[in-house]
Each structure stands twice: as C-alpha cells, then as structure tokens.
C-alpha beads as a LAMMPS data file, in Angstrom:
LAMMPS data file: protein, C-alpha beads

279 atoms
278 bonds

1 atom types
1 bond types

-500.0 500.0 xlo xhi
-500.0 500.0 ylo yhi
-500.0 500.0 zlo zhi

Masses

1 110.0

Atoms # bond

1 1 1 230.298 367.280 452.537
2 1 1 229.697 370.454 454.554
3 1 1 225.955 369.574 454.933
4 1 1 227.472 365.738 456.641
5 1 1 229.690 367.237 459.345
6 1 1 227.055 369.664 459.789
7 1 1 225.370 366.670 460.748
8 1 1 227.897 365.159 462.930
9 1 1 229.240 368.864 464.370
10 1 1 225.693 370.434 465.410
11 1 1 225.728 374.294 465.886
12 1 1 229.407 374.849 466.305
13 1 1 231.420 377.066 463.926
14 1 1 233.658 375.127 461.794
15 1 1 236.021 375.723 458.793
16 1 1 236.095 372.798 455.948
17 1 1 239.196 373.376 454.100
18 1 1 238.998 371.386 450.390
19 1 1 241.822 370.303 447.985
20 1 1 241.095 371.548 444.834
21 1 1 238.949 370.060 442.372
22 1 1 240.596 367.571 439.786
23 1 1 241.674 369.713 436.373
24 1 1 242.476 368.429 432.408
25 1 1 244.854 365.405 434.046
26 1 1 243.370 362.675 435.517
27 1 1 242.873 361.895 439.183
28 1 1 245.150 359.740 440.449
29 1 1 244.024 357.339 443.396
30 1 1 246.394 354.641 445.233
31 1 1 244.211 352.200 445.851
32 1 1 245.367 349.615 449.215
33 1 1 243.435 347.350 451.926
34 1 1 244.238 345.369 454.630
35 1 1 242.771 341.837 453.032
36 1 1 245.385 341.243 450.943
37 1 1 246.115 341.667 447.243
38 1 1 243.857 338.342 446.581
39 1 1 240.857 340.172 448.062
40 1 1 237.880 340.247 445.659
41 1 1 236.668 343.121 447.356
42 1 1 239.864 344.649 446.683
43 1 1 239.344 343.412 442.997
44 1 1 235.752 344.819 442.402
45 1 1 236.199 348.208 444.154
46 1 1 239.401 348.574 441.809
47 1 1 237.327 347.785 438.488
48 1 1 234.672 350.062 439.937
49 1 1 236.798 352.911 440.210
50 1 1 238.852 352.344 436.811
51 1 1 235.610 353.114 435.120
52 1 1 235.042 356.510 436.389
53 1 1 235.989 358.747 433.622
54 1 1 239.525 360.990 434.078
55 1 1 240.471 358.150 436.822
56 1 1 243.998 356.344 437.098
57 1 1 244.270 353.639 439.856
58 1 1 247.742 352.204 441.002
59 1 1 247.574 349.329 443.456
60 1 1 249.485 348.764 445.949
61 1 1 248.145 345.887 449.055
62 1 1 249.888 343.812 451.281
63 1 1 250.853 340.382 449.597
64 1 1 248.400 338.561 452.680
65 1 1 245.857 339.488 455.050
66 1 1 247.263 341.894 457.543
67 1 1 243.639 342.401 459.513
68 1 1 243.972 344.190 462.919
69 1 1 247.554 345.529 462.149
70 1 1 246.435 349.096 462.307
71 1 1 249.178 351.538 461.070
72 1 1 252.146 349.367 462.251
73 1 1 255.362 349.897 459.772
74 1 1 257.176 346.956 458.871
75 1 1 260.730 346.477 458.365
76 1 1 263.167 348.423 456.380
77 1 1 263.743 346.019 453.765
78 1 1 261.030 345.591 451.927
79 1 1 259.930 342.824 449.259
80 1 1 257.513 343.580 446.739
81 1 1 256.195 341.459 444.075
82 1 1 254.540 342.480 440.908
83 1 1 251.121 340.945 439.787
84 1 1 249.537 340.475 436.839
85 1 1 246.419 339.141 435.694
86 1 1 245.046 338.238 432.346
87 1 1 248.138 339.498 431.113
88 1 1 248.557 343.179 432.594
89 1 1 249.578 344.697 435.551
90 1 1 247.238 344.249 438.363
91 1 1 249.221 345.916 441.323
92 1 1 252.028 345.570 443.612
93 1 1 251.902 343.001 446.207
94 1 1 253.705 344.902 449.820
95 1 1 255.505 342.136 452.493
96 1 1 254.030 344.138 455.298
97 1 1 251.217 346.108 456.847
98 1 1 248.719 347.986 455.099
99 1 1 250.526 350.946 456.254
100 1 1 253.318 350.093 454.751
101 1 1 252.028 349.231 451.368
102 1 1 250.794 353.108 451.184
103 1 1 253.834 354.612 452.131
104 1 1 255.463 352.256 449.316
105 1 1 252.737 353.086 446.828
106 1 1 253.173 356.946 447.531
107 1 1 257.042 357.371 447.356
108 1 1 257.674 354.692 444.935
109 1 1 254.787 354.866 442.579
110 1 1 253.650 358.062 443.072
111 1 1 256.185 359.834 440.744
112 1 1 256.094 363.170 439.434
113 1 1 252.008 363.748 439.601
114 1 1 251.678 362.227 443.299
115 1 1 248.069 361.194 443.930
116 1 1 244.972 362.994 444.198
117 1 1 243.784 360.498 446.753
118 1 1 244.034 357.881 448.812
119 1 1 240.975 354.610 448.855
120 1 1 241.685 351.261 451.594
121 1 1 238.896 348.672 450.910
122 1 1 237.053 347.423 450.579
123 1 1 237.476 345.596 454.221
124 1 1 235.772 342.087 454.710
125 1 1 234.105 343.603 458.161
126 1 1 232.861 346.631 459.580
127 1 1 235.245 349.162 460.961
128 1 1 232.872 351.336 463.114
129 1 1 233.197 352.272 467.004
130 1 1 236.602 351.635 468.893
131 1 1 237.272 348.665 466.133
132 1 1 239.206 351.567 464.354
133 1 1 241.778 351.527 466.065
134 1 1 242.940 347.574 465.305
135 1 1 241.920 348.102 461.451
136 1 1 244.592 347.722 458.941
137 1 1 242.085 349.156 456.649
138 1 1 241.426 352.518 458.834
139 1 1 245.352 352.590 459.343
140 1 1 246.405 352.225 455.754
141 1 1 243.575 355.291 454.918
142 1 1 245.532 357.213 458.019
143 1 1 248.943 356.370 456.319
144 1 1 247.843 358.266 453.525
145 1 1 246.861 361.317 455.308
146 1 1 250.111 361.269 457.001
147 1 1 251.891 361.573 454.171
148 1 1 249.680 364.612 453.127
149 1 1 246.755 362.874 450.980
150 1 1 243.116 363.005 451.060
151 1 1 241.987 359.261 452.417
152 1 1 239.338 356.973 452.430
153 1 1 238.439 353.942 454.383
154 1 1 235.266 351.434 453.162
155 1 1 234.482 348.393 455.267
156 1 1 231.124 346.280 454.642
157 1 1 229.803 343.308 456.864
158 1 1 231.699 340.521 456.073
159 1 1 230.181 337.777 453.716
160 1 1 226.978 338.727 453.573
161 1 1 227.543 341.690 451.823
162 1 1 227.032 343.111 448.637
163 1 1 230.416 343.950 447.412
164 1 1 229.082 345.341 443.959
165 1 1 226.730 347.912 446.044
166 1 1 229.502 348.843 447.958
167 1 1 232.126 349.571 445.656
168 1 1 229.718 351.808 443.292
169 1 1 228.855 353.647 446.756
170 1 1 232.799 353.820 446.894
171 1 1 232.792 355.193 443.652
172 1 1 230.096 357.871 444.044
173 1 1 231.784 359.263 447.023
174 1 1 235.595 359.220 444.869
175 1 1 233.526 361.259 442.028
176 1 1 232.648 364.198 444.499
177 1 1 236.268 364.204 445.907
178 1 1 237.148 364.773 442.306
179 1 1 234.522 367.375 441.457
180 1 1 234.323 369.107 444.633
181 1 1 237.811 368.663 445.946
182 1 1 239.075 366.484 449.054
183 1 1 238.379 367.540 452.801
184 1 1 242.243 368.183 453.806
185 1 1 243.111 366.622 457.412
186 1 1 240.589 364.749 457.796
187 1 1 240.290 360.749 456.848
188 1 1 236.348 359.493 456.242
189 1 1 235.513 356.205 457.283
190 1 1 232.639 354.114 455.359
191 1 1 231.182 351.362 456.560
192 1 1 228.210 349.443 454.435
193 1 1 226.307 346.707 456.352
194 1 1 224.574 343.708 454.696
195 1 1 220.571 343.626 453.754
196 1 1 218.187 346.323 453.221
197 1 1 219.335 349.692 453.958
198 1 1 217.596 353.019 455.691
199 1 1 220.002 355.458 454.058
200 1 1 223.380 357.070 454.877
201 1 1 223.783 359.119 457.709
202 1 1 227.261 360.624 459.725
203 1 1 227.875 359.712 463.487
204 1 1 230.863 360.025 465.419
205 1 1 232.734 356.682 466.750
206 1 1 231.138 355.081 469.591
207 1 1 230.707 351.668 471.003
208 1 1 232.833 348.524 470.225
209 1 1 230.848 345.641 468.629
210 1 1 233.331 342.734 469.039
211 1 1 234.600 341.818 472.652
212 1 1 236.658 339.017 473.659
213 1 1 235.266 336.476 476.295
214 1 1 237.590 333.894 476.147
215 1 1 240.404 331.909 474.829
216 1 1 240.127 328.363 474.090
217 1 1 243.218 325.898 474.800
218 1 1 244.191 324.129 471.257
219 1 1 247.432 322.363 472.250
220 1 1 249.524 322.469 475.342
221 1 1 253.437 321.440 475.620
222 1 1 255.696 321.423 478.861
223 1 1 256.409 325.287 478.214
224 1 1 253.889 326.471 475.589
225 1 1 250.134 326.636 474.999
226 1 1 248.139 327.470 472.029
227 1 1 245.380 329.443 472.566
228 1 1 242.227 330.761 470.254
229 1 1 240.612 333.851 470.778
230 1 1 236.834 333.856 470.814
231 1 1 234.597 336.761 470.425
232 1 1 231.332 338.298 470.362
233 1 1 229.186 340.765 468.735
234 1 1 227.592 343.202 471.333
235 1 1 224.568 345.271 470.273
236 1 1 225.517 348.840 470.603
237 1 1 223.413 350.985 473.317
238 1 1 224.227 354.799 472.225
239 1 1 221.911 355.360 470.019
240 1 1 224.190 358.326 468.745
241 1 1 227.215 356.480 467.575
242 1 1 227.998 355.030 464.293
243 1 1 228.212 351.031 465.647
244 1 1 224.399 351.529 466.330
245 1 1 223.240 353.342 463.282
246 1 1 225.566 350.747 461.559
247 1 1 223.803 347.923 463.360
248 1 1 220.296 349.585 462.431
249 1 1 220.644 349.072 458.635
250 1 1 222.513 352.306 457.878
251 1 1 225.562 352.956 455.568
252 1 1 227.771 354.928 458.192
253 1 1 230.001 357.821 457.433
254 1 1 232.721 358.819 460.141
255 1 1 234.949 361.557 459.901
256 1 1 238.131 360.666 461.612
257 1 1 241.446 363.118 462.678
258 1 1 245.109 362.247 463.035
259 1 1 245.010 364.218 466.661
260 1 1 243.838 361.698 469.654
261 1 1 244.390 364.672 471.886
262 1 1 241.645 364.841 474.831
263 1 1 241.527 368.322 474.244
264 1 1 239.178 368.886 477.483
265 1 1 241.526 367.240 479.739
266 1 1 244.331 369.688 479.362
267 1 1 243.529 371.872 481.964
268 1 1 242.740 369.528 484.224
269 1 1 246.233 367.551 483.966
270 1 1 248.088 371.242 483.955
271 1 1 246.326 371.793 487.256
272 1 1 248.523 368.582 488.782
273 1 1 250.953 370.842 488.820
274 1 1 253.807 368.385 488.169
275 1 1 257.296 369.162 488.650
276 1 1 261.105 367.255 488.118
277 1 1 262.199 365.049 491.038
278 1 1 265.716 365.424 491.861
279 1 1 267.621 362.187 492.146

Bonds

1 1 1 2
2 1 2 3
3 1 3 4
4 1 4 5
5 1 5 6
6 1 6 7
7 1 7 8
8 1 8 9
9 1 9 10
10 1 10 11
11 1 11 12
12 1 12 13
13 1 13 14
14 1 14 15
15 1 15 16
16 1 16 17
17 1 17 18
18 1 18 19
19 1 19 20
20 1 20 21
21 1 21 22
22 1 22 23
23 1 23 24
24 1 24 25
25 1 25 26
26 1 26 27
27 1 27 28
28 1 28 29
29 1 29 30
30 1 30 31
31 1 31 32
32 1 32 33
33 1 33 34
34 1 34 35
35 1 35 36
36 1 36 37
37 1 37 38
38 1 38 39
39 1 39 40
40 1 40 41
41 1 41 42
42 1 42 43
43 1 43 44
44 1 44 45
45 1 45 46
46 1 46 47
47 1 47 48
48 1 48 49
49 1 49 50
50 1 50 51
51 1 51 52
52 1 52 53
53 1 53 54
54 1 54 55
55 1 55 56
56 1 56 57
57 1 57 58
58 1 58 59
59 1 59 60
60 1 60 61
61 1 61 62
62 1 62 63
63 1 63 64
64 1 64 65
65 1 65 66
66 1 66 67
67 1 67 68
68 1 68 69
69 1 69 70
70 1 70 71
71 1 71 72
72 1 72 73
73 1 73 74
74 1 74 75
75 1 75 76
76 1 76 77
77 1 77 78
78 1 78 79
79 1 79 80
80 1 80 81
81 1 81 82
82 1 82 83
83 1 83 84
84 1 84 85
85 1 85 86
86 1 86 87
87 1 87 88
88 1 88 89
89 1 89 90
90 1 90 91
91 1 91 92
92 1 92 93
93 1 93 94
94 1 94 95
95 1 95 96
96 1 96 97
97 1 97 98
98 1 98 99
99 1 99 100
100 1 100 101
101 1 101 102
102 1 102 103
103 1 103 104
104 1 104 105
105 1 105 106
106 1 106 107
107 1 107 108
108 1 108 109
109 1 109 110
110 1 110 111
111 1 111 112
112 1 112 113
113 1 113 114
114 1 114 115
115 1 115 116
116 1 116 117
117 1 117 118
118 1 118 119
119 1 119 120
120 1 120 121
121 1 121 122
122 1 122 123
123 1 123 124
124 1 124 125
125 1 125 126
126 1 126 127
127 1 127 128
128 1 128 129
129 1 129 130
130 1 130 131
131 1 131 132
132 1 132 133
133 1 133 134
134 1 134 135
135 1 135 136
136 1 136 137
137 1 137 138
138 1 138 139
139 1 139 140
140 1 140 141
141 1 141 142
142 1 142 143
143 1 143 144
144 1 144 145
145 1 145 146
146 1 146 147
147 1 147 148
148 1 148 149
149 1 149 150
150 1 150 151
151 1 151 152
152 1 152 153
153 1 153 154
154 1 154 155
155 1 155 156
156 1 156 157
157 1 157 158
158 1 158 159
159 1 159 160
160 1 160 161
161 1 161 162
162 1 162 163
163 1 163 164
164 1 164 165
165 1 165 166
166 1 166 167
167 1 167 168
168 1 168 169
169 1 169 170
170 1 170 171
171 1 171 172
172 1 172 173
173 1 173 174
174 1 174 175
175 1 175 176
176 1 176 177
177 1 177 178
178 1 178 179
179 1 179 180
180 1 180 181
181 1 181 182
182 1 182 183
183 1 183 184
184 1 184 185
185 1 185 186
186 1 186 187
187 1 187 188
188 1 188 189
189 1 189 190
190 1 190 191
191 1 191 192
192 1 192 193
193 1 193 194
194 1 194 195
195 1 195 196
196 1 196 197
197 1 197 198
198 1 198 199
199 1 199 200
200 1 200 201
201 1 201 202
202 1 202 203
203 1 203 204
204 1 204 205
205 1 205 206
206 1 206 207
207 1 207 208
208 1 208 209
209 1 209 210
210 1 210 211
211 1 211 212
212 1 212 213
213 1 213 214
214 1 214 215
215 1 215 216
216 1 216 217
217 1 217 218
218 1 218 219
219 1 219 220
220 1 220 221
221 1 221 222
222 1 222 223
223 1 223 224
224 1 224 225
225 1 225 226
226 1 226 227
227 1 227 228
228 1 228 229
229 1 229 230
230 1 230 231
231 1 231 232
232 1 232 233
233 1 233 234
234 1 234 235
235 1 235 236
236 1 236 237
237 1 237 238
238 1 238 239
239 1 239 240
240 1 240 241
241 1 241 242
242 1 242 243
243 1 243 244
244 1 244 245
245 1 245 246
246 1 246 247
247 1 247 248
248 1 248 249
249 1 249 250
250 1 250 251
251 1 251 252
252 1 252 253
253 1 253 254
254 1 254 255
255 1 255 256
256 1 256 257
257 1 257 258
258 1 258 259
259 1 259 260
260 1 260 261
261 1 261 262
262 1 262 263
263 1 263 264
264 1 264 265
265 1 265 266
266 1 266 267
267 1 267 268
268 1 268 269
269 1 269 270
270 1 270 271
271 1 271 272
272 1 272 273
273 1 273 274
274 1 274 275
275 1 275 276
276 1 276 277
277 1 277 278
278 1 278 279
C-alpha cells in the first residue's frame, strides 16, 4: 500500500497510518452497494469474500437501486426487511440510501466486535473522475469511514464485465487489509473495466466520463412535462487521471479523503479580507 500512494504522492513526505492487522477472531466486513440487495454483483463479491479464511460478512444493501444517491441519509424511520435465500440469512434489505444501509449495518449489526472493515460493490459502472461524487457506491464506502471504519469502494464497467474477476480482485485486496492492517482515513476506490487488462496502477480523480447533452420530452400535460436525461461517454484527455488509465484497459486504484478542503486557496480567500456588515 505504501509503494501505491507512493505512486500517486511522488516525492513528498507522507505518513501512512494502518489499523492493526486482524488477530485469533475473525475479520469482520459489512458488506453494502448501491445496486440493491438483488444485485448479482452484490451476490458474487459476497460469496467471494465468505471464502477467505478467518472472514465473517454481514450484509446490509438498500432494498432497490439507489444509483447516484451519493451519501444522502434517509429518513428517521427506517424499514428493514430480512432476506433469506436457500434457506439462510442472506442480508438485510435498508429502505434508503446506501449510506444509510451502512450506518444501519454498523450500529445495529455491528454489536460488541464492530467491524474490521467496510466493502460497497460491486457497482454495475465505473466510479472514476468527478462521477464520485453522485455514486451511492463511493458514498456508502465514505459512510463507513465516517463512522470510523476502514472502506472500500469496487465499481466495474457495467455489463460487459467480468464480475467473477472482479470480486476475486476484491478479495485479494480485503486479504492484505487483513494481513497488513487498513489505511485509517482514507477510503480506496476500485474500479475494474471490461476486456483485456494492462495491469493496476493508482491515479488521482480526474476527468468526468458521462456528460449530459440533453433531455428528451416523454409526455407533456397543461402543468407538467416528463423529461429523460440523455448522456454521453467522453474520452478522458489527462493522461494522468484515473478516468483515462481506466479508459486505457487499466484496473484503477484511487485513494479518496473525507476533507474537500482546497487547501491552496486559503490564503488567497483570507487575503479578501472580509468583515461583518452592520444592518
């Protein structure tokens, strides 16, 4: 892990702080997405991860797709169904945002161990660039850090994917969280396209892929119109952002932080010099 934000960091001086490795009892992940409980990615990353030895999964996913919701909260009462399949628990199906189902999962499931760790995915659609911020998948893994776990985000390109490939990559990357210990503050984002790949590599978040050009008119009354959204995938042009190694055949890892602060602008808005203005 130190050798991939090396990779992203450059020269600078920085200080990795790890949780500590997993001991005798076993690692405990909460396991969410923004697809829905009736994802099949959902499904497959959950058996992949079940069959890492010392691992306990708990599920808990919103009860429908919640794409693009990011880390909105839902309402304060909550319903949450219980689902089984082929006669044992499966997981616990949220009424609300991704977001929601972690915080649910963590102080309601959680109990008197906690968890080691927090996975969202697998996402039907990459999650690299500015997309981020809309993903219900990146917002659920930044739920988890805000309530003081270790998180993960995977997204893959949607449909064309191989799901199988990317949950074991999932799993790879859960098994050196749990030998090595869990970057603290900091939420990694995964994103595995479709086809052959050229390797994994770490870039920081860059250009947007999708970008609305229009919306269509499906059905007009006196006072109300129904509109479609369409959009379009852009080809990225920095050629040091994760959308464009994404785009080039890479599996994309992007470290992400809670703190949106524009740290190089302070000084510049301090020098406005702003002051009250009396009534």
């Amino acid at each position: 892990m130190r050798r991939l934000l090396s990779a992203l960091l450059g020269p600078c001086i920085c200080v990795l702080v790890l949780s500590s490795p997993a001991d005798a009892q076993s690692y405990r992940i909460l396991l969410s997405n923004d697809d829905g409980i009736e994802s099949p990615q959902l499904a497959a990353l959950k058996q992949e991860l079940e069959a890492l030895p010392g691992v306990e999964v708990v599920l808990s996913a919103p009860h429908e797709n919640q794409s693009g919701s990011s880390q909105a909260t839902g309402a304060f009462r909550l319903i949450v169904d219980k689902v089984y399949r082929d006669g044992e628990l499966f997981g616990y199906a949220v009424h609300g945002p991704p977001a929601e189902a972690v915080r649910f999962g963590v102080v309601m499931l959680g109990g008197d161990r906690g968890f080691d760790l927090v996975v969202s995915g697998i996402n039907d659609g990459a999650n690299v660039g500015m997309v981020s911020h809309h993903s219900g998948t990146v917002g659920a893994a930044f739920e988890g850090e805000y309530l003081g776990i270790p998180s993960i985000a995977i997204s893959q390109e949607s449909r064309r994917a191989d799901t199988e490939r990317s949950a074991k990559f999932a799993a790879r990357l859960v098994q050196r969280y749990q030998r090595e210990g869990a970057p603290l503050g900091m939420i990694l984002s995964v994103n595995i396209p479709a086809g052959e790949l050229k390797g994994v590599v770490v870039r920081p978040m860059g250009d947007s892929y999708l970008k609305t050009v229009d919306y269509e008119v499906r059905s007009e009354s006196e006072n109300s119109t129904t509109y479609q959204r369409r959009r379009i995938r852009v080809p990225a042009e920095d050629s040091s952002s994760d959308t464009f190694a994404y785009q080039d055949g890479y599996i994309v890892l992007t470290p992400l932080r809670f703190d949106w602060t524009d740290h190089e602008s302070i000084s510049e808005v301090e020098s406005w010099n702003l002051e009250l203005v009396d009534r």
